[in-house]
PDB file of N, CA, C and O in Angstrom:
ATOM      1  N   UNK A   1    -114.302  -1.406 112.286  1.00  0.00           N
ATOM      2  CA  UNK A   1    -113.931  -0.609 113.435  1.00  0.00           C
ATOM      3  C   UNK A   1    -113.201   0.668 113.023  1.00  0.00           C
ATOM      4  O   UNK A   1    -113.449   1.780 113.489  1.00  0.00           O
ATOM      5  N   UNK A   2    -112.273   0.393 112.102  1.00  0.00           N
ATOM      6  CA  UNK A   2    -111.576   2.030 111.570  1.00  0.00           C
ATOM      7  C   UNK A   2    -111.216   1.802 109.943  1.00  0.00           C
ATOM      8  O   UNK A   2    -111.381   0.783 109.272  1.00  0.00           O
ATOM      9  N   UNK A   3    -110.706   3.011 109.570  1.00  0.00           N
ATOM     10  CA  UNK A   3    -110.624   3.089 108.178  1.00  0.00           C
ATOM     11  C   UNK A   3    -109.436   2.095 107.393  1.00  0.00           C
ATOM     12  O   UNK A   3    -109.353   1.784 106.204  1.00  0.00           O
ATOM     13  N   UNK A   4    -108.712   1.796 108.358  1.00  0.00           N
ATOM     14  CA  UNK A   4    -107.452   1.199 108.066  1.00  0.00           C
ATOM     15  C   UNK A   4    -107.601  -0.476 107.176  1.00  0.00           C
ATOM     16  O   UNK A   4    -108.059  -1.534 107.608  1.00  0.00           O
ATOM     17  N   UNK A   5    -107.080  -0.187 105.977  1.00  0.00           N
ATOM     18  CA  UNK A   5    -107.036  -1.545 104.944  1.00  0.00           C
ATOM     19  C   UNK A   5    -106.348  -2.389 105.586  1.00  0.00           C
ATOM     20  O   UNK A   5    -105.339  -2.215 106.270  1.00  0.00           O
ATOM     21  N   UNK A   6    -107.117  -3.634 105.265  1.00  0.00           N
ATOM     22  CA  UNK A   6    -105.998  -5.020 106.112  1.00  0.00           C
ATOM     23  C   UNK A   6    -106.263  -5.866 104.742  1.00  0.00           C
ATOM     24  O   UNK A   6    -107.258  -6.456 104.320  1.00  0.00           O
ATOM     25  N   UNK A   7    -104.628  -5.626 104.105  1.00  0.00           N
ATOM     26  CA  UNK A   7    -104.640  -6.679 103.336  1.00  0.00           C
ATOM     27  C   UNK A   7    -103.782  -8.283 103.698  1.00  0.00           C
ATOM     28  O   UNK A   7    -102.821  -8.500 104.436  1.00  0.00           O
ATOM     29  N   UNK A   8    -104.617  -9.247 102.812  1.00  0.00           N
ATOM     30  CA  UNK A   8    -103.771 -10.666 102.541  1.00  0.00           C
ATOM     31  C   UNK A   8    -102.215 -10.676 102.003  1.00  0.00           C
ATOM     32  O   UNK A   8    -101.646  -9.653 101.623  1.00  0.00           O
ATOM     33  N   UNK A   9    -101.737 -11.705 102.023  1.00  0.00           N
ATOM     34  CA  UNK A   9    -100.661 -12.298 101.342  1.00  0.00           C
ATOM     35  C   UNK A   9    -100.515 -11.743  99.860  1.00  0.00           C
ATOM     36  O   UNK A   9     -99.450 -11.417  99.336  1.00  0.00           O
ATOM     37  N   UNK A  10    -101.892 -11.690  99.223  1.00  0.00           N
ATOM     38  CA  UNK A  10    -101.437 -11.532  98.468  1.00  0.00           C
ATOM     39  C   UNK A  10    -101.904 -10.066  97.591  1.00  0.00           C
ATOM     40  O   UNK A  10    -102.120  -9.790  96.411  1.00  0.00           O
ATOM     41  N   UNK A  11    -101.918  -9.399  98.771  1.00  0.00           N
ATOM     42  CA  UNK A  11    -102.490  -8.255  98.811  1.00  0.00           C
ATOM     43  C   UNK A  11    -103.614  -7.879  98.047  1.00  0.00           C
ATOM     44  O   UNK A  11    -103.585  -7.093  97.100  1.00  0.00           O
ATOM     45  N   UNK A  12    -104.901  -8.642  98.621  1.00  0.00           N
ATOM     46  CA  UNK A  12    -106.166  -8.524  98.273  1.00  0.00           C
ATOM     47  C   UNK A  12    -106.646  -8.140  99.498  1.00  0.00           C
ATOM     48  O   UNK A  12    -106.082  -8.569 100.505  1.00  0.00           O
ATOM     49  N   UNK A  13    -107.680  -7.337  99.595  1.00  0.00           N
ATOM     50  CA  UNK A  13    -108.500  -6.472 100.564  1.00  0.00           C
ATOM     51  C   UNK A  13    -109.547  -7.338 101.128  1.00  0.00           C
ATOM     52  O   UNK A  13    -110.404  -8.058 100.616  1.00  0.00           O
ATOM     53  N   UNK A  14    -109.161  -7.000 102.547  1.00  0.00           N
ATOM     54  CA  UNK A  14    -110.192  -8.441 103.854  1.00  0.00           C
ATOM     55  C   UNK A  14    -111.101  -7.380 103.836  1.00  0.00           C
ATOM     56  O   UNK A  14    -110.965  -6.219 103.450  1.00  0.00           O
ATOM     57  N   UNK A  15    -112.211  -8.078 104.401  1.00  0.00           N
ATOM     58  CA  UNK A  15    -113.413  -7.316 105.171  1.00  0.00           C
ATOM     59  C   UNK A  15    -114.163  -7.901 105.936  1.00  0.00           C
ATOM     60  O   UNK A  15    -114.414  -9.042 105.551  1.00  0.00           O
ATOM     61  N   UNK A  16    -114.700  -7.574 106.991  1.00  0.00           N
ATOM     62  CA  UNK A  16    -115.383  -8.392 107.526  1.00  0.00           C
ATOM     63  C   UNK A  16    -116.288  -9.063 107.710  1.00  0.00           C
ATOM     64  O   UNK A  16    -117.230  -8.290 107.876  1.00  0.00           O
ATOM     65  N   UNK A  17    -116.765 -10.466 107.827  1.00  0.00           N
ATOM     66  CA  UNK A  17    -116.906 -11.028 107.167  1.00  0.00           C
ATOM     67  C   UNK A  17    -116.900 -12.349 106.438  1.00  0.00           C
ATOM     68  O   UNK A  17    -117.721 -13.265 106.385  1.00  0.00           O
ATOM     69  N   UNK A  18    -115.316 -12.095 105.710  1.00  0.00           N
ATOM     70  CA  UNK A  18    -114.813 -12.686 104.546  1.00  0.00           C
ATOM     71  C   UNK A  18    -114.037 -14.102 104.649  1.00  0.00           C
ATOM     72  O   UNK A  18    -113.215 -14.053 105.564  1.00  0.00           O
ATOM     73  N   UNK A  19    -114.049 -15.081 104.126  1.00  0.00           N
ATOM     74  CA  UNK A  19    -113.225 -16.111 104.429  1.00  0.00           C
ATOM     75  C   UNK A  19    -112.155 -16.121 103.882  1.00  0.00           C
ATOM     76  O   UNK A  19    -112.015 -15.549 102.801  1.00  0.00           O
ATOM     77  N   UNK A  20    -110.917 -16.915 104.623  1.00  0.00           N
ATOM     78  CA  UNK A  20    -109.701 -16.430 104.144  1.00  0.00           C
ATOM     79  C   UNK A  20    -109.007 -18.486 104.856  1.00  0.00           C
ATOM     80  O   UNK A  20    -109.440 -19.216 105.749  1.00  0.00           O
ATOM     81  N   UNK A  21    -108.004 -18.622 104.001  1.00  0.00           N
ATOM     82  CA  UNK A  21    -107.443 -19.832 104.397  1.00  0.00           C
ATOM     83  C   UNK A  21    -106.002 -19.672 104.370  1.00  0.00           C
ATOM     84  O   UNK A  21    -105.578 -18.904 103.507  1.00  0.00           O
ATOM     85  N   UNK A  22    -104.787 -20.482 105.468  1.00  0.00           N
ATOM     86  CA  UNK A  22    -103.867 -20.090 105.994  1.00  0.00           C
ATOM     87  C   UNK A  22    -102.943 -21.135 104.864  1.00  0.00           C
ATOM     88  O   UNK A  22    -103.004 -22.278 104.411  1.00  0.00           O
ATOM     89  N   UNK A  23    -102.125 -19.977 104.772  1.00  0.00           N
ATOM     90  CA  UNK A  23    -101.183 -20.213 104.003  1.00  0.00           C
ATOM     91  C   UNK A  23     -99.637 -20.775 104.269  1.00  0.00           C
ATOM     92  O   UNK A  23     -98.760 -20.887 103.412  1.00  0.00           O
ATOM     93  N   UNK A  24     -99.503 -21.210 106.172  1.00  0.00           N
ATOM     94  CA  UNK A  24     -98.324 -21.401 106.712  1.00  0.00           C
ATOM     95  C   UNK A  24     -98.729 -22.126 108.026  1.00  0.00           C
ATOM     96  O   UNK A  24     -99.147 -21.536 109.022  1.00  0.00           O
ATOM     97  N   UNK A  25     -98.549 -23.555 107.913  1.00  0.00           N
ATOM     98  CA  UNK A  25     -98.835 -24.230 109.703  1.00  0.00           C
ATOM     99  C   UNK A  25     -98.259 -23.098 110.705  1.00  0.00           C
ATOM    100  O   UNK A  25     -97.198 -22.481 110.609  1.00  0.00           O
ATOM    101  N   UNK A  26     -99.406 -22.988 111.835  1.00  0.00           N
ATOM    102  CA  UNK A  26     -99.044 -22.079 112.509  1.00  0.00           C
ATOM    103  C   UNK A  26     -99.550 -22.417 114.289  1.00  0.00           C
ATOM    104  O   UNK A  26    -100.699 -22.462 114.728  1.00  0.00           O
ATOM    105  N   UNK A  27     -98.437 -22.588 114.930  1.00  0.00           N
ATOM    106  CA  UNK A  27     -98.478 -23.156 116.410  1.00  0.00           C
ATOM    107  C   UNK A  27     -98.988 -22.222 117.201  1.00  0.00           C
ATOM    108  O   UNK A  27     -98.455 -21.126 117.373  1.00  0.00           O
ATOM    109  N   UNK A  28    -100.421 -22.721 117.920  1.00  0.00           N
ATOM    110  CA  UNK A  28    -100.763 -21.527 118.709  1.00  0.00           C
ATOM    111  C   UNK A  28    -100.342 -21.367 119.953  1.00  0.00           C
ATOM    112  O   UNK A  28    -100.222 -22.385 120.634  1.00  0.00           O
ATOM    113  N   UNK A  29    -100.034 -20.122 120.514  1.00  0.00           N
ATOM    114  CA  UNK A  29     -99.064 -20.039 121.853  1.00  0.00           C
ATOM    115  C   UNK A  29    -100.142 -20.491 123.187  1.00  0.00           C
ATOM    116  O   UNK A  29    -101.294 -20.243 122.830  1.00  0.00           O
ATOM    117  N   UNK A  30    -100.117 -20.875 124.114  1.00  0.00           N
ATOM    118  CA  UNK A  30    -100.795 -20.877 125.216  1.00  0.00           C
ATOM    119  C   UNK A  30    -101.324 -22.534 124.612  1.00  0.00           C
ATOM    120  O   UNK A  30    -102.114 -22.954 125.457  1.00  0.00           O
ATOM    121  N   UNK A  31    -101.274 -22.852 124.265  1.00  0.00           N
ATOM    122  CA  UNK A  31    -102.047 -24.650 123.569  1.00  0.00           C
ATOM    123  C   UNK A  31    -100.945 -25.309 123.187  1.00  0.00           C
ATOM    124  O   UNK A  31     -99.877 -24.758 122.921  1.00  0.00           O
ATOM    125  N   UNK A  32    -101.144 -26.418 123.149  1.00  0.00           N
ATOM    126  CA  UNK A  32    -100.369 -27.616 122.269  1.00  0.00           C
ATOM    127  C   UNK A  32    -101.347 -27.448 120.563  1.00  0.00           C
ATOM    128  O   UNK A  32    -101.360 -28.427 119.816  1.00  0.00           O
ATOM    129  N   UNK A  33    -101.737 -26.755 120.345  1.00  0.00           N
ATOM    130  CA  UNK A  33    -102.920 -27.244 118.923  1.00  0.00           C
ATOM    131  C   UNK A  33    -101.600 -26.162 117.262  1.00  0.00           C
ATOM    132  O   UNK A  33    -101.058 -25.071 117.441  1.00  0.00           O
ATOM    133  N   UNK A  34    -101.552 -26.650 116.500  1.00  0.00           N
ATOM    134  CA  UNK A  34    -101.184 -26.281 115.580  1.00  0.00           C
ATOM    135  C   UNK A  34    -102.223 -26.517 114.356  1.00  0.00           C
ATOM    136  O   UNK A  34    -102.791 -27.591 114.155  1.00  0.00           O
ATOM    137  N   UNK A  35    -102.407 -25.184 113.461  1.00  0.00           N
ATOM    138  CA  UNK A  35    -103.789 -24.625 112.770  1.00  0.00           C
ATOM    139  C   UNK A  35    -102.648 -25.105 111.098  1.00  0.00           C
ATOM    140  O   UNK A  35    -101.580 -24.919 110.515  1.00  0.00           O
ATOM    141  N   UNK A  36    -103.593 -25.608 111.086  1.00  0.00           N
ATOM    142  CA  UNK A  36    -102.622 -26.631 109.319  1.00  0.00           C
ATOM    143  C   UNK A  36    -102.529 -25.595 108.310  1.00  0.00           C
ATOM    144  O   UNK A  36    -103.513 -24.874 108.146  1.00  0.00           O
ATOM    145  N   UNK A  37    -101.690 -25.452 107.746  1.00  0.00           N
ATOM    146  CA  UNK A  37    -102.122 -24.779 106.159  1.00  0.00           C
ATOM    147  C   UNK A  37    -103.289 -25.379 105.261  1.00  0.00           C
ATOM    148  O   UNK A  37    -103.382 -26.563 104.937  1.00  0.00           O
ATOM    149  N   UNK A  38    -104.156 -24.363 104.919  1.00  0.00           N
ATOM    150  CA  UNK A  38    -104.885 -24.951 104.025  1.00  0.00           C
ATOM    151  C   UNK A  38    -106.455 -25.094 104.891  1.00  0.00           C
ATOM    152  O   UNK A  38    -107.465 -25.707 104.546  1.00  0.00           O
ATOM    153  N   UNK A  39    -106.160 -24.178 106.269  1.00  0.00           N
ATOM    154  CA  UNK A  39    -107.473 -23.882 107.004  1.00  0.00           C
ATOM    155  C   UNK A  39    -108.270 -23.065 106.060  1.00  0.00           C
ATOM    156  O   UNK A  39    -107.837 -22.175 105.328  1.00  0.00           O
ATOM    157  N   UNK A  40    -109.453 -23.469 106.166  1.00  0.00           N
ATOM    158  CA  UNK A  40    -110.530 -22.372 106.063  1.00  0.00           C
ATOM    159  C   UNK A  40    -111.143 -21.872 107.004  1.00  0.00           C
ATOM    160  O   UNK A  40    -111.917 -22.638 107.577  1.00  0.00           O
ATOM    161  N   UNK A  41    -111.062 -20.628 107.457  1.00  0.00           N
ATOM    162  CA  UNK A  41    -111.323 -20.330 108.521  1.00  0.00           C
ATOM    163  C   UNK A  41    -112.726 -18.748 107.987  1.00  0.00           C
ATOM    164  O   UNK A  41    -112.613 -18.271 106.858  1.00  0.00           O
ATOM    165  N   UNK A  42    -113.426 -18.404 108.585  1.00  0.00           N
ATOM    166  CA  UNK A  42    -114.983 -17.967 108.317  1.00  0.00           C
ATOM    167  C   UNK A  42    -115.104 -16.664 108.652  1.00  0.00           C
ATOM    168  O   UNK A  42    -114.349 -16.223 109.519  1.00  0.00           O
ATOM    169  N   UNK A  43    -115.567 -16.254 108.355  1.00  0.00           N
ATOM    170  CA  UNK A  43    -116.212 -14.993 109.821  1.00  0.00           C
ATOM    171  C   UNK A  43    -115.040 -14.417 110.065  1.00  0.00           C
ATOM    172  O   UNK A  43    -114.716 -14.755 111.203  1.00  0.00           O
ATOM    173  N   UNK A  44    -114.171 -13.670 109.558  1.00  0.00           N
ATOM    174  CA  UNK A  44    -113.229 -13.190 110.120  1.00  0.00           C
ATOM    175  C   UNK A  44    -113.821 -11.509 110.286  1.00  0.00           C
ATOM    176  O   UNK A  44    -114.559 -10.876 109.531  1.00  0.00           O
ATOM    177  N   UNK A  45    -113.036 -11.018 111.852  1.00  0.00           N
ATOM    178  CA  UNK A  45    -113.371 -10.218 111.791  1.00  0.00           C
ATOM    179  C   UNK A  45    -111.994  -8.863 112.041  1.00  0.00           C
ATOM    180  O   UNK A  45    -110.838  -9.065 112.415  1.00  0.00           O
ATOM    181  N   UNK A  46    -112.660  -7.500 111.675  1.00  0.00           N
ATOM    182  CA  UNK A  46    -111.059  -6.386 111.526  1.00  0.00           C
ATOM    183  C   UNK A  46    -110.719  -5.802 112.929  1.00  0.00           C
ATOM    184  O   UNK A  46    -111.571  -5.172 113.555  1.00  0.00           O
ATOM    185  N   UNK A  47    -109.500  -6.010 113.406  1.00  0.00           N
ATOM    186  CA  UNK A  47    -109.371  -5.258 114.359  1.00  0.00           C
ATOM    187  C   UNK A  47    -108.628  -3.825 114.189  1.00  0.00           C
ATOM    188  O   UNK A  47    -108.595  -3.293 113.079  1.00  0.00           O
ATOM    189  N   UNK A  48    -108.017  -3.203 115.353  1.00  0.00           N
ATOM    190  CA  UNK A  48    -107.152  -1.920 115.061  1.00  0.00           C
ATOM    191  C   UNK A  48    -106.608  -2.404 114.372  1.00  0.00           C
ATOM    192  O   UNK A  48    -107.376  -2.634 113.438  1.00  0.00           O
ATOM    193  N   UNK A  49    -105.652  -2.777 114.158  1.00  0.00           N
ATOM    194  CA  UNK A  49    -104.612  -3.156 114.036  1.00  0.00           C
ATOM    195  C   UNK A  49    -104.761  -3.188 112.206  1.00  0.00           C
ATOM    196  O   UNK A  49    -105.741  -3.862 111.887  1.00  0.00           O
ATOM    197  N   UNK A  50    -104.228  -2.780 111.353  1.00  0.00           N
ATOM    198  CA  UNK A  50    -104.180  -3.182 109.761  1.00  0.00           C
ATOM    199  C   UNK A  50    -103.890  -4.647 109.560  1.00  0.00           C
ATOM    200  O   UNK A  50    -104.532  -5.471 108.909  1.00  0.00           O
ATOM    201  N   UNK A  51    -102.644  -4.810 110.347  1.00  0.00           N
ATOM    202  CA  UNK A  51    -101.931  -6.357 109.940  1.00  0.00           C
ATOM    203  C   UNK A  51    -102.443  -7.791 110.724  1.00  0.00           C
ATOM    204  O   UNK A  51    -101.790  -8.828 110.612  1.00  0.00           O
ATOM    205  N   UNK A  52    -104.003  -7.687 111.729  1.00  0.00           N
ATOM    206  CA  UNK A  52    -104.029  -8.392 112.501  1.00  0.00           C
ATOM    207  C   UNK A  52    -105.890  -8.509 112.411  1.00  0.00           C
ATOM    208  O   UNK A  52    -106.627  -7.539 112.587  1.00  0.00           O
ATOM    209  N   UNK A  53    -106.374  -9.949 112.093  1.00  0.00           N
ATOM    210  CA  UNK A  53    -107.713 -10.189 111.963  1.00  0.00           C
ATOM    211  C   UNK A  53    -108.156 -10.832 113.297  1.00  0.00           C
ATOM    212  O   UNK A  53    -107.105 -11.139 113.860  1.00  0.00           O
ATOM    213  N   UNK A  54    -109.027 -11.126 113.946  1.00  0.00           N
ATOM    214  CA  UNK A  54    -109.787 -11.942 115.082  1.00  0.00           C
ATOM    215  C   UNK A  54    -110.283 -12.771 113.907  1.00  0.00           C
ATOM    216  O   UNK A  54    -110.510 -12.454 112.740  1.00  0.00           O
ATOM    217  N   UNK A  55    -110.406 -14.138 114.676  1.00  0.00           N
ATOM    218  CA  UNK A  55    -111.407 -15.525 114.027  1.00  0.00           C
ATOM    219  C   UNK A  55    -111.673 -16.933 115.237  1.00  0.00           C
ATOM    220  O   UNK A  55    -111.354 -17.197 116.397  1.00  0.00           O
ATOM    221  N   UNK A  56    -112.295 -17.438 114.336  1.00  0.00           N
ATOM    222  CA  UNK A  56    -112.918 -18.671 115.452  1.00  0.00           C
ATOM    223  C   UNK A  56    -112.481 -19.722 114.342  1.00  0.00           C
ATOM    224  O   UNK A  56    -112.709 -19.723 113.133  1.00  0.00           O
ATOM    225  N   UNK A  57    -111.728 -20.681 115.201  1.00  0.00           N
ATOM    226  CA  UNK A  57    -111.659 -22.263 114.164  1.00  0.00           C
ATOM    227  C   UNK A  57    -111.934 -23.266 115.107  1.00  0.00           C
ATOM    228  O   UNK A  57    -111.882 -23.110 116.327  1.00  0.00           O
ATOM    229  N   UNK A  58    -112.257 -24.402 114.454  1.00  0.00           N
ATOM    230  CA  UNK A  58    -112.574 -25.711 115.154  1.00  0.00           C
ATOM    231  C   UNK A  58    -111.758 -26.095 116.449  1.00  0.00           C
ATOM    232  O   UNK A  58    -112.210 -26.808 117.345  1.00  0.00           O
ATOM    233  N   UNK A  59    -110.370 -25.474 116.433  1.00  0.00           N
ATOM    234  CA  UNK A  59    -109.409 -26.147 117.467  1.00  0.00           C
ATOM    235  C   UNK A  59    -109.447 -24.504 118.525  1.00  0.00           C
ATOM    236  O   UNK A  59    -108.987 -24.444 119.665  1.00  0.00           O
ATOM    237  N   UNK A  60    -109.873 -23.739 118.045  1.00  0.00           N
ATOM    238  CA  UNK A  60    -109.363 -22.354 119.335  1.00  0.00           C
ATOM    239  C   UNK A  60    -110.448 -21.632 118.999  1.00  0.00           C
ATOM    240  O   UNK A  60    -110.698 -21.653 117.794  1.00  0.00           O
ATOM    241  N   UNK A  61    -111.134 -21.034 119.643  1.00  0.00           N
ATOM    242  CA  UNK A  61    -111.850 -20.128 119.681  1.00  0.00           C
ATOM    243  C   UNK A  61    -111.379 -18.319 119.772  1.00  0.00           C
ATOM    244  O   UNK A  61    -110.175 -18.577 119.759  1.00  0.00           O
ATOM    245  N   UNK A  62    -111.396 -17.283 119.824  1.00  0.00           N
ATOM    246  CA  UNK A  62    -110.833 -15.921 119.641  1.00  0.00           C
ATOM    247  C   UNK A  62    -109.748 -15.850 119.321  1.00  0.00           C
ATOM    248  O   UNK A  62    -108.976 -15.103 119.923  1.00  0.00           O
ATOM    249  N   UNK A  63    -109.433 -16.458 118.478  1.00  0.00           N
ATOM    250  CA  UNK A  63    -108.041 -16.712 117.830  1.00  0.00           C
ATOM    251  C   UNK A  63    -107.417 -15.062 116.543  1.00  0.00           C
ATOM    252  O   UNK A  63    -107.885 -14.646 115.483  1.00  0.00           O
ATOM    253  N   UNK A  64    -106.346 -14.660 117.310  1.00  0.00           N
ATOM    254  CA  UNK A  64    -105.855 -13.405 116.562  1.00  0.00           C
ATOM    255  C   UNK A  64    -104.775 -13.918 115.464  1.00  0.00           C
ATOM    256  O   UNK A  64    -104.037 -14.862 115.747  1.00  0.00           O
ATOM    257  N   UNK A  65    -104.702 -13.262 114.183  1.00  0.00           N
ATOM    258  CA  UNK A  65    -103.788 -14.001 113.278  1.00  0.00           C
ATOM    259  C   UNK A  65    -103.338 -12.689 112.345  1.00  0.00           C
ATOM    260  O   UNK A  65    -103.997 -11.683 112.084  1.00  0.00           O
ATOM    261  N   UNK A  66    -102.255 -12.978 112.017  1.00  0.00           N
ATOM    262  CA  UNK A  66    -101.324 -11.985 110.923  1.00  0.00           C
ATOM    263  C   UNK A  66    -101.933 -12.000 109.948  1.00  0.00           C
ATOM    264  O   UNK A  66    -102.446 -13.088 109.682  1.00  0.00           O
ATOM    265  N   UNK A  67    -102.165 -10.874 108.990  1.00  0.00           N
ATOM    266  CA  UNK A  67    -102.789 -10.925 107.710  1.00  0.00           C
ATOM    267  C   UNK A  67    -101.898 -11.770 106.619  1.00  0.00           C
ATOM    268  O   UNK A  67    -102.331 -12.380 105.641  1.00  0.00           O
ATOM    269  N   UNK A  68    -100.578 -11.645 107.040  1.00  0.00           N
ATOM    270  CA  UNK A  68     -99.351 -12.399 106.140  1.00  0.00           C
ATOM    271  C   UNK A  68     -99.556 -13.499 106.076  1.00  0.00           C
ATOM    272  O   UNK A  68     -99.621 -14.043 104.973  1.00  0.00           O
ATOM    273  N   UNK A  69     -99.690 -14.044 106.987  1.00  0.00           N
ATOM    274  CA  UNK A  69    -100.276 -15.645 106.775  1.00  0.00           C
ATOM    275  C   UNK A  69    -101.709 -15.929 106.206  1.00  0.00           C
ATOM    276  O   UNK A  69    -101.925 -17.139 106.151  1.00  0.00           O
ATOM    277  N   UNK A  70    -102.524 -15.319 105.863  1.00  0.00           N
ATOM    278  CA  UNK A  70    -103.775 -15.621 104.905  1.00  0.00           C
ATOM    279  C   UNK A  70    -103.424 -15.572 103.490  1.00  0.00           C
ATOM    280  O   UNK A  70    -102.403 -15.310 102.854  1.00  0.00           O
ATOM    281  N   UNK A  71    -105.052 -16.034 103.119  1.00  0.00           N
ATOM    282  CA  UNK A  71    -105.328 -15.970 102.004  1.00  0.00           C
ATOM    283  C   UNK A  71    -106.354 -15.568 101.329  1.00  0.00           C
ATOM    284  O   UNK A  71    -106.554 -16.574 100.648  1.00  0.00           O
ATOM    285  N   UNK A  72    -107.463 -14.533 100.902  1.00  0.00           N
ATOM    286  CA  UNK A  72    -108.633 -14.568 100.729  1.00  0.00           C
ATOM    287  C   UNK A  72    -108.967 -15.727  99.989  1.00  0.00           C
ATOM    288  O   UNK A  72    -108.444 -15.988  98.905  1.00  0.00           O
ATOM    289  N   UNK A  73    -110.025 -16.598 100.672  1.00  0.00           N
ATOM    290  CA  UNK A  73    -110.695 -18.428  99.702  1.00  0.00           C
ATOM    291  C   UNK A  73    -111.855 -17.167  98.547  1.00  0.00           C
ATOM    292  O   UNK A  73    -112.585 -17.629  97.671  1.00  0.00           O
TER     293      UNK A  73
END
């Protein structure tokens, strides 16, 4: 969508795409469901935002997530 780098944790370069797995249990707001560390999560895709990816996992569907909490798998 724009030129803007969205890096990981460990500051490796996302794209879209790319699979990336979560590096911090993380409680999603509006649900009772908490996304485990150690997700693999698919298809991620870039939004505006540098620090912020869209994805789909087994428990939530359009699920928005911090780049800080990834990992490129």
């Amino acid at each position: 969508m724009t030129d803007a780098i969205v890096k990981d944790s460990n500051g490796a370069q996302l794209n879209e795409g790319d699979s990336v797995t979560l590096i911090k249990d993380l409680k999603v707001k509006g649900t009772s469901e908490t996304i485990k560390r150690g997700t693999l999560v698919k298809n991620i895709r870039l939004t505006g935002n540098p620090g912020e990816i869209e994805c789909n996992t087994k428990q939530v569907k359009g699920l928005v997530l911090k780049a800080e909490f990834l990992k490129e798998a």
